[in-house]
C-alpha positions as CSV (number, residue, x, y, z in Angstrom):
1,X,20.3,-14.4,-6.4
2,X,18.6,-11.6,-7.9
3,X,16.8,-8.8,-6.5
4,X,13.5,-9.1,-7.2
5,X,10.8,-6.2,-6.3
6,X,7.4,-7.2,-5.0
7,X,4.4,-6.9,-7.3
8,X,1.1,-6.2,-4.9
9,X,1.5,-5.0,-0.8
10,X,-1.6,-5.0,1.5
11,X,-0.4,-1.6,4.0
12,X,-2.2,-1.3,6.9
13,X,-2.9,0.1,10.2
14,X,-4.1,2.8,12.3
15,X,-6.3,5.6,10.4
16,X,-3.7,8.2,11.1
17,X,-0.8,10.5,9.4
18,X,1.5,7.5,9.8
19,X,-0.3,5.1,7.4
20,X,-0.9,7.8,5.2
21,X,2.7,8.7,5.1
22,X,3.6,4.9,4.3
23,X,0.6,4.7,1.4
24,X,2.3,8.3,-0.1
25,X,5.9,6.5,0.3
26,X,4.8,3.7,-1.6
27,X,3.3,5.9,-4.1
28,X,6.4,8.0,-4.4
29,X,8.5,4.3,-5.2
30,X,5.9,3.7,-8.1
31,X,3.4,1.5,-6.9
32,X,-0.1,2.6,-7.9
33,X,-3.5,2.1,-5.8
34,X,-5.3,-1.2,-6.4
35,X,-9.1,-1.8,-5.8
36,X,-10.4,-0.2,-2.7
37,X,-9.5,0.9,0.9
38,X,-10.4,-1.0,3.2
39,X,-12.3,0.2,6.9
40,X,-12.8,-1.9,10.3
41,X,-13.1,-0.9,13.9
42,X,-11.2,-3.0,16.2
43,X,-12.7,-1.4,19.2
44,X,-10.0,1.4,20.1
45,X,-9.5,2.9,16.8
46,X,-10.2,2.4,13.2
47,X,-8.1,0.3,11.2
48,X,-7.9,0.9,7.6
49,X,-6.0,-1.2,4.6
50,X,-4.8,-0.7,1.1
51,X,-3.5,-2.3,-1.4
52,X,-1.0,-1.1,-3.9
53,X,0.8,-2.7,-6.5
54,X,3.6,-2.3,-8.7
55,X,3.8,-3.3,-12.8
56,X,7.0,-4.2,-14.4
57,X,8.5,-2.1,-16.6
58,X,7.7,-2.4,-20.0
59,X,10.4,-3.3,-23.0
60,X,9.4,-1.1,-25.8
């Protein structure tokens, strides 16, 4: 079976240096930012979401 690379990921979690290390990973790998962040407040902290995705290569 093929490897095959996932299109759009949702990252989220804790508004801290972790989750922006994970977005800047993803980044690094090529995915680009899609639509907004996302902001809540669970009560202990604030949780935040973004989605990135990544496009196929294009065959020139």
């Amino acid at each position: 079976m093929p490897h095959s690379i996932e299109t759009y990921k949702l990252i989220t979690g804790k508004d801290d240096s972790e989750f922006c290390r994970r977005i800047t990973e993803k980044l690094s790998e090529g995915y680009e930012l899609y639509g907004y962040p996302t902001m809540t407040f669970n009560g202990e902290h604030v949780v935040v979401g973004q989605a990135v995705i990544k496009r196929p290569a294009r065959l020139v």
